[in-house]
C-alpha positions in Angstrom: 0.0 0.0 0.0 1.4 3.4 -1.0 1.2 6.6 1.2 0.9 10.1 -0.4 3.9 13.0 0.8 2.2 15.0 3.2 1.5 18.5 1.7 4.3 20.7 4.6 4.1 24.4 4.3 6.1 26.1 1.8 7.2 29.8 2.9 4.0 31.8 0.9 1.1 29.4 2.4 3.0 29.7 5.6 3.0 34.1 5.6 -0.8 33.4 4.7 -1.5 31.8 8.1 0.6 34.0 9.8 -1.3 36.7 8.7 -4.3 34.8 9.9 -3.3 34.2 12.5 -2.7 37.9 13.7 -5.8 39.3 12.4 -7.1 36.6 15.2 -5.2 38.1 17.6 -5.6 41.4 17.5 -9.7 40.7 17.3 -9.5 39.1 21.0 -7.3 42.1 22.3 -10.0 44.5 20.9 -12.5 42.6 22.8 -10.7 42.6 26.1 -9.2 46.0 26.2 -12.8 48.2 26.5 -11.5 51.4 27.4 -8.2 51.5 25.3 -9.1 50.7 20.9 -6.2 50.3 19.5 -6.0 50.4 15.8 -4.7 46.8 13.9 -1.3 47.1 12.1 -1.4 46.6 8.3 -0.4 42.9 6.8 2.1 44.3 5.2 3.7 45.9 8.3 4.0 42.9 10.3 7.2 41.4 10.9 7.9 37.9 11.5 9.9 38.5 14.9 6.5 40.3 15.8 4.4 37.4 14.8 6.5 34.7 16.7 6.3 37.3 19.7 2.8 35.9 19.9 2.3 33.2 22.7 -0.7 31.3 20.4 0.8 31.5 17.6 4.5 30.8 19.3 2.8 27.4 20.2 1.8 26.9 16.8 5.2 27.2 14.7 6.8 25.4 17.4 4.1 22.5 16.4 5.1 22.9 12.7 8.3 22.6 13.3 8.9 19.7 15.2 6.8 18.0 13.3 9.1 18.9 10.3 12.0 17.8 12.6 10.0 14.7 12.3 10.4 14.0 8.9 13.6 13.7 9.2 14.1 11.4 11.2 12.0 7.7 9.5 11.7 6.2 13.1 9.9 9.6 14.7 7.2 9.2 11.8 3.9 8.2 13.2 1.7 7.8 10.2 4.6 5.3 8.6 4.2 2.6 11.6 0.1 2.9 10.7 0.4 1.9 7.7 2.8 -1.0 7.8 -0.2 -2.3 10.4 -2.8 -1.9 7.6 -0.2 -3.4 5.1 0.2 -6.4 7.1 -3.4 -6.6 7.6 -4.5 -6.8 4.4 -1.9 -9.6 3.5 -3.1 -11.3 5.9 -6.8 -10.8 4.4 -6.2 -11.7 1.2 -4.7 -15.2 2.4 -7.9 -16.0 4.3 -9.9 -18.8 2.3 -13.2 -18.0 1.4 -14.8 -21.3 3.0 -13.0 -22.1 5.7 -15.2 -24.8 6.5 -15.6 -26.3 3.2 -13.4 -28.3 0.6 -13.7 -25.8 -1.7 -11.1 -22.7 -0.5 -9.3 -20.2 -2.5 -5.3 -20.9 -2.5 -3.4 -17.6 -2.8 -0.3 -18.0 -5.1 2.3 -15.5 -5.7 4.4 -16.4 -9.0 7.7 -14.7 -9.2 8.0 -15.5 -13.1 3.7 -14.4 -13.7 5.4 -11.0 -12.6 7.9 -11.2 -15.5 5.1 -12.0 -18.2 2.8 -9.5 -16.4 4.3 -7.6 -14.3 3.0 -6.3 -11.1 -0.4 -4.8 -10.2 -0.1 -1.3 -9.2 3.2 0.6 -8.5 4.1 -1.0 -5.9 5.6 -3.9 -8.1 4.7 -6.7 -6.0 4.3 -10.1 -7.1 1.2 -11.1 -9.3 -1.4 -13.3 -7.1 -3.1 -15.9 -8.9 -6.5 -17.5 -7.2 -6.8 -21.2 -8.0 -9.4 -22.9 -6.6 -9.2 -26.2 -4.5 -10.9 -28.6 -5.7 -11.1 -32.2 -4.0 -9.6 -35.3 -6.3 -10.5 -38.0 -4.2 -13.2 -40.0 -6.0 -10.7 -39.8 -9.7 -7.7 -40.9 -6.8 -9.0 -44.1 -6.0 -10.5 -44.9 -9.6 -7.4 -44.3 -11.7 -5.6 -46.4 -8.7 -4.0 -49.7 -9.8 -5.7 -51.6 -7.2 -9.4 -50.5 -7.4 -11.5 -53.6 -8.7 -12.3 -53.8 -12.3 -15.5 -54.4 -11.9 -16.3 -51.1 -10.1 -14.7 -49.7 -12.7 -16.6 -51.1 -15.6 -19.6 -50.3 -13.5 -18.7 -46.4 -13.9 -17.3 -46.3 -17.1 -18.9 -49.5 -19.0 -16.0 -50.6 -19.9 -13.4 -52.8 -18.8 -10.0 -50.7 -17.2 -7.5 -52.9 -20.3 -10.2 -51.5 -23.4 -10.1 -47.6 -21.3 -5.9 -48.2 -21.5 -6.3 -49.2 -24.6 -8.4 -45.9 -26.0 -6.0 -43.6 -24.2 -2.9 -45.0 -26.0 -4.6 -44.4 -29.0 -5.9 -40.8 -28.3 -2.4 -40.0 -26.7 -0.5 -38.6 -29.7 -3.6 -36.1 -30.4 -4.9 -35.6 -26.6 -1.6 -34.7 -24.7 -1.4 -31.0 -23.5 2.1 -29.3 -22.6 2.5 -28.3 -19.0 2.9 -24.2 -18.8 4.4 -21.7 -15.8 1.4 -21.3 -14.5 -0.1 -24.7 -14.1 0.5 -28.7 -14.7 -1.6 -29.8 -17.7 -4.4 -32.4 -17.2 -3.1 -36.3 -17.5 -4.5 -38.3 -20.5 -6.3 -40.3 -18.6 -8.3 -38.1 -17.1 -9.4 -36.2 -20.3 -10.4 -39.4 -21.4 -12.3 -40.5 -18.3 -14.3 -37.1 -17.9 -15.7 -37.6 -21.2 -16.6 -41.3 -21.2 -17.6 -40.7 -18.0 -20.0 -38.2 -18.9 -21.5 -40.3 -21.9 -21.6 -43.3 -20.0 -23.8 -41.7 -16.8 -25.3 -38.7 -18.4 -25.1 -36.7 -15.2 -24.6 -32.9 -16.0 -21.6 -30.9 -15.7 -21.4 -29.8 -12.2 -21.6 -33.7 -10.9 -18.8 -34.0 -13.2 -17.1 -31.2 -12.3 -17.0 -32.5 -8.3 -16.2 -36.2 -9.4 -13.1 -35.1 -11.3 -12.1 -32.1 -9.2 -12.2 -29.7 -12.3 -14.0 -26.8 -13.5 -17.6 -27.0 -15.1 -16.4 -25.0 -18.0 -13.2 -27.2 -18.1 -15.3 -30.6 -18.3 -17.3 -29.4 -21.0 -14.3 -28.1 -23.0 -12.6 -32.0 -22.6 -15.5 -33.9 -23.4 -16.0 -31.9 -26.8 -12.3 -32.3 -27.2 -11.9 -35.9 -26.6 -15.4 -36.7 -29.0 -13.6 -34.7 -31.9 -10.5 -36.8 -31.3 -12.6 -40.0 -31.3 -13.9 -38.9 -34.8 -10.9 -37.9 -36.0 -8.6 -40.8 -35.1 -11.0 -43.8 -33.9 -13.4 -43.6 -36.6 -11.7 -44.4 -39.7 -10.1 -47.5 -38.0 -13.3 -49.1 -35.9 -16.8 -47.5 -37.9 -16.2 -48.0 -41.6 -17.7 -49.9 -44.5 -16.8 -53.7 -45.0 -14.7 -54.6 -47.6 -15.4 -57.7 -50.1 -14.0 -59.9 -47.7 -15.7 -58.4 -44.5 -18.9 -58.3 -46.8 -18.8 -62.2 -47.7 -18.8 -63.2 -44.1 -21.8 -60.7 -42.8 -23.7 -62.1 -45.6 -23.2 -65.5 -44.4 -23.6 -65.0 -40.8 -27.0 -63.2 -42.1 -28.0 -65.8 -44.0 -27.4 -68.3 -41.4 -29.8 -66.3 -38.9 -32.5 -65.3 -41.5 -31.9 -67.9 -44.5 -32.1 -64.7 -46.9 -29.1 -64.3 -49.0 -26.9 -61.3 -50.1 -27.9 -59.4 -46.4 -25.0 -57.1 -45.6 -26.6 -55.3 -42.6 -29.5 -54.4 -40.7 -30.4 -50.7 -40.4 -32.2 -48.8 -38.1 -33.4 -44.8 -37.1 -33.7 -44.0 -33.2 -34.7 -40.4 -32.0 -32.4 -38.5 -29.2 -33.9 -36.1 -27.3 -32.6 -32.7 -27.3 -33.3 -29.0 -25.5 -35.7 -27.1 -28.0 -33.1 -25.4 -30.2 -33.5 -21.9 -30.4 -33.6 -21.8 -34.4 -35.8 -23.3 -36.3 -37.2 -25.3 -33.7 -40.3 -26.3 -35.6 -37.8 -28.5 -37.9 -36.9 -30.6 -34.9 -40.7 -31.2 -33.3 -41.2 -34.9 -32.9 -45.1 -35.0 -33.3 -44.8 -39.0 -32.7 -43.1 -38.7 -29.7 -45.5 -35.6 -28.4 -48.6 -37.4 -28.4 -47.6 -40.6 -26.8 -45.9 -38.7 -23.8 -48.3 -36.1 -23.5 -45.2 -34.1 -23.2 -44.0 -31.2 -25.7 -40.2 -33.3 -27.4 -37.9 -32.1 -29.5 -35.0 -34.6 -30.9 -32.6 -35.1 -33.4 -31.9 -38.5 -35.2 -29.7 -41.1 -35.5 -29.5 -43.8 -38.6 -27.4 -46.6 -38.5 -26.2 -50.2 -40.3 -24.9 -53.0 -38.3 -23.2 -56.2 -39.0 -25.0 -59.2 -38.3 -22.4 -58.9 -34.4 -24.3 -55.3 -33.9 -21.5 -53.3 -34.8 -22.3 -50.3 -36.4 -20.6 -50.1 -40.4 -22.5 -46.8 -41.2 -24.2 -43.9 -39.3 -26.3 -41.1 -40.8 -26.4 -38.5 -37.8 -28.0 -34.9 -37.1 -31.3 -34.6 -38.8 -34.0 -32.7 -37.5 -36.5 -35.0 -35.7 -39.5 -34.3 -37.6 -38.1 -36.3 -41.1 -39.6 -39.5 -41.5 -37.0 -42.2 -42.2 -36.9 -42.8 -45.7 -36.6 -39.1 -45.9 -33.2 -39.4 -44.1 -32.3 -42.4 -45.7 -32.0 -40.2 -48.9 -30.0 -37.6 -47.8 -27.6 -40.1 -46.4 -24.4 -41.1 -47.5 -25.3 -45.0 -47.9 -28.0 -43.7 -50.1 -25.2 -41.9 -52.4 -23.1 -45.1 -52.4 -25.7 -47.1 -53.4 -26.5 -44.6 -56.4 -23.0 -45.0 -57.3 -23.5 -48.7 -57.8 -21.5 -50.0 -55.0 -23.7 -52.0 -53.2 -24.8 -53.8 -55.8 -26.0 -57.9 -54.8 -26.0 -56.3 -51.4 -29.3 -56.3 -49.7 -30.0 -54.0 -46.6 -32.8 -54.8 -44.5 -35.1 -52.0 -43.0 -38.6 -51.9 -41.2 -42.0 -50.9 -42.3 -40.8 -47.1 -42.3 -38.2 -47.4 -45.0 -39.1 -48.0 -48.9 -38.6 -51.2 -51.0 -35.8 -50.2 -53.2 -33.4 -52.4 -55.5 -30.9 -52.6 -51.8 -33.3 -51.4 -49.7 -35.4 -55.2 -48.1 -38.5 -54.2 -46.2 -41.1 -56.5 -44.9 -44.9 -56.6 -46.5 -47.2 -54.0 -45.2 -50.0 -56.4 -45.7 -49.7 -60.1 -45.0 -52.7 -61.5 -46.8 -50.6 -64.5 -48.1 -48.6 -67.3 -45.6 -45.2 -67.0 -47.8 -45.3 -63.3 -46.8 -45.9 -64.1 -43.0 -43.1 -66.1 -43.5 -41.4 -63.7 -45.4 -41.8 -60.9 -42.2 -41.0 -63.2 -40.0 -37.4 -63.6 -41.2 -36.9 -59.9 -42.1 -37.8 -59.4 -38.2 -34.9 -61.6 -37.1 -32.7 -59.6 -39.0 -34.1 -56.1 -37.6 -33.6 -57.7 -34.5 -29.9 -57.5 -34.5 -29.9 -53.6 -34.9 -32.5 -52.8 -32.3 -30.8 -55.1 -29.8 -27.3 -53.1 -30.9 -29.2 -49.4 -30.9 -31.0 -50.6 -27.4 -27.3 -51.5 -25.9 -26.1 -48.4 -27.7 -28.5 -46.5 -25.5 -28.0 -48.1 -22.5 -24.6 -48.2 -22.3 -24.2 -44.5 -22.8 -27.0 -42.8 -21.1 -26.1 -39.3 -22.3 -28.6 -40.5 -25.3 -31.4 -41.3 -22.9 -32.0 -38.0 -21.8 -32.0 -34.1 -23.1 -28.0 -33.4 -23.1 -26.2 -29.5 -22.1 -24.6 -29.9 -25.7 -26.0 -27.5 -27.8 -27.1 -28.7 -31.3 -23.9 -27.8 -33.9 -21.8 -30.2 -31.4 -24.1 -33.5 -30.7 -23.5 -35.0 -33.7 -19.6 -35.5 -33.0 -21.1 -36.6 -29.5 -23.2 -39.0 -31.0 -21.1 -40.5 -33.7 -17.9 -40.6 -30.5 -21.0 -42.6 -28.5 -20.9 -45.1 -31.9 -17.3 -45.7 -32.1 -16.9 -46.0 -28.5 -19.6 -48.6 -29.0 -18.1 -50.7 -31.5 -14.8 -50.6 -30.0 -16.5 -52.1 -26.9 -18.2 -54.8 -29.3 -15.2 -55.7 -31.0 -13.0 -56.5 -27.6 -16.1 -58.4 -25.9 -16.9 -56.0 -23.7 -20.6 -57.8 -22.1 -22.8 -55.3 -20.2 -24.8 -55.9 -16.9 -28.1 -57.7 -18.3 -29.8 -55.5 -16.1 -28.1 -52.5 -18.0 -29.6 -53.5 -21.8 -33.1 -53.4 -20.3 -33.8 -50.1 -22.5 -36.7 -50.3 -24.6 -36.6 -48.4 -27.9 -39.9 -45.6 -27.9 -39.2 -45.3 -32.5 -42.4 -45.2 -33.9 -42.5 -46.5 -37.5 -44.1 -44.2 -40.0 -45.2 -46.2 -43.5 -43.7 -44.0 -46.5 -46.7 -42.9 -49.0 -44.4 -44.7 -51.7 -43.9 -47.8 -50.4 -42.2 -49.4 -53.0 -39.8 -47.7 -55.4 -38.5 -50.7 -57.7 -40.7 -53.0 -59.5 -37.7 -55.4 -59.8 -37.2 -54.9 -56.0 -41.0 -56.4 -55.6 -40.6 -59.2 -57.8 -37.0 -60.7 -56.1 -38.8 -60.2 -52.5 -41.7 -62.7 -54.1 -39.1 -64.9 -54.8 -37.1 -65.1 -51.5 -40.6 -65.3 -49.8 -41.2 -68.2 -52.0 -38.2 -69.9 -51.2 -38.3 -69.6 -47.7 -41.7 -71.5 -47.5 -40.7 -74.2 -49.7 -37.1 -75.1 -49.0 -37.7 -75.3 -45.2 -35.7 -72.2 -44.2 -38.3 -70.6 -42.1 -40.1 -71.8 -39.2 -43.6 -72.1 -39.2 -46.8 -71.8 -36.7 
């Protein structure tokens, strides 16, 4: 704390109360003396040997100066051992905590090298205090320990602690942050574990926030950082399309469950509810959903293939909530491929709420004939395997459950992380608590106007209904 020079008397201010100081004394001596009026020298007559003559005013100079002597002298200064009190007082205020009672206190740090990138604060060129608050560890402590038991581990973060190892050494390289002179940067491992965390439970940002002894607006920022690493490095490896080879042994495995040939995956449209965006909002209305909750819903959509394992080889993700599904199905990139003749002698099998196309296998709206019975029965076993994968995809990230914090331009690299995470999960055998992949699937199924689009595409699905009443692949009631 600075102190101001006191403002001593230079020789013109101190003539001025001198002056003052006689006109004083002169009016008392006029009102004393009644018989004898004496008349009041001029100003400018008035010596200073006459004015120091005074007694009041005598008492006065001699005040002035010994309190100049004063001055002079550090250790005689009375005001300068007042302040040093206040000085040390505030220090001493300033390291108080905030919450003395409670975990969460303010730390006072003083950084000798912040004041060479900043300097100091004020002129008095002290050393720059940073505030960083304390925030308890404990519960990340004892999970990220080697000997906490795996399966309380997989109970927090559905997954097993050798497939979350494995999914930080592969995030590493594009994850890792530098430490810096003002603070150590966050470990790996727990970027990744606030994230999966946060899919896998749902809870919002300030549970997180306390679990992981971080800051809400730090969580947030790690779990959209660790989803667009997932997409950017996981995705190309563990969510792609089969190759010839890949494709030759889904068809089989297909054909083995179903008896219909050429199947190379079973696709599927779930809804995710969302907060009603603040832009066209209308767009993203889910009528379906609205009337059987008696609840106003808003979501956004979520299309995906999966091999005949319930691993997910294609995802169409982010369209408003009010399309239909053959609607998305169109604007979708499978759609394009298939234009482009590469999934040709490749059938994928939908529900009642996609279109009968030249690869597009739906079952019969109307089953007036026992081959076509059949025919739905089969096409049900193979829709099957993608609601069972959607329903564990659901349930084993609960984020999708519920409406989400993350506003609308960033779900979708949410949702397609939520996808590979899932697959990598399927492909290492990761088996989830049966009472965990309980979740039923609320995805109505709306019946396109044009049901069927190919009149080839009509006659073939005669001829596999055929075939599976007469060759004995089916079984019947």
């Amino acid at each position: 704390m600075e102190v101001s020079s006191f403002p001593f008397l230079n020789h013109e201010t101190f003539s001025t109360f001198a002056n003052y100081f006689t006109l004083f004394q002169d009016s008392s001596d006029q009102l004393d003396d009644t018989t004898t009026r004496k008349r009041p020298k001029s100003l400018d007559t008035t010596t200073a040997d006459e004015l120091s003559d005074s007694t009041p005013f005598k008492d006065i100079l001699s005040s002035f100066v010994s309190f100049d002597g004063m001055t002079e002298n550090p250790n005689n200064y009375p005001i300068d051992g007042f302040f040093q009190d206040q000085d040390q007082k505030d220090q001493i205020r300033l390291k108080r905590p905030r919450n003395p009672s409670g975990s969460d206190t303010a730390d006072v740090v003083s950084d000798a090298s912040a004041s060479q990138l900043g300097g100091g604060s004020g002129g008095g060129g002290g050393a720059r205090r940073l505030w960083v608050k304390s925030r308890s560890t404990a519960w990340w402590d004892q999970v990220s320990h080697p000997d906490f038991p795996d399966h309380e581990f997989r109970r927090a973060f559905k997954m097993s602690k050798s497939t979350f190892d494995f999914i930080c050494n592969e995030l590493d390289p594009i994850v890792t942050k530098k430490d810096t002179m003002l603070r150590l940067a966050i470990p790996v491992r727990q970027r990744v574990a606030v994230c999966i965390w946060r899919l896998a439970t749902g809870e919002p940002l300030r549970l997180v926030s306390k679990k992981f002894g971080l800051g809400i607006s730090t969580c947030h920022k790690l779990v959209l950082e660790v989803c667009s690493a997932i997409k950017t490095v996981l995705m190309n490896k563990f969510l792609n399309w089969p190759d010839e080879e890949r494709m030759r042994g889904v068809k089989r495995e297909f054909e083995l469950v179903s008896g219909i040939p050429n199947v190379g995956g079973s696709m599927y449209t779930t809804h995710v509810p969302i907060i009603a965006p603040k832009v066209n909002g209308p767009a993203y209305f889910n009528k379906r959903h609205t009337e059987r909750n008696q609840k106003t819903s808003y979501s956004i959509t979520v299309q995906g293939v999966v091999d005949s394992n319930g691993v997910f080889t294609d995802v169409c993700i982010g369209w408003p909530g009010s399309m239909s599904d053959d609607k998305i199905l169109e604007k979708s990139a499978l759609s394009q491929r298939a234009n482009r003749g590469l999934l040709k002698d490749v059938w994928i099998v939908g529900n009642s709420g996609y279109p009968l196309t030249d690869w597009v296998l739906v079952p019969y709206a109307q089953q007036n004939l026992w081959t076509q019975r059949v025919f739905n029965e089969k096409v049900g076993e193979v829709q099957r395997v993608a609601k069972e994968a959607f329903s564990r995809l659901k349930a084993r990230w609960s984020c999708l459950q519920k409406r989400t914090e993350v506003k609308l331009q960033d779900l979708p690299v949410v949702l397609g992380a939520c996808c590979v995470l899932h697959n990598i999960c399927e492909m290492r055998g990761e088996v989830m608590d049966p009472s965990e992949t309980s979740f039923d699937l609320f995805d109505d199924e709306v019946v396109p106007e044009n049901g069927v689009r190919s009149v080839t595409a009509m006659r073939t699905r005669d001829q596999i209904a055929h075939h599976l009443l007469h060759h004995n692949s089916a079984s019947t009631q």
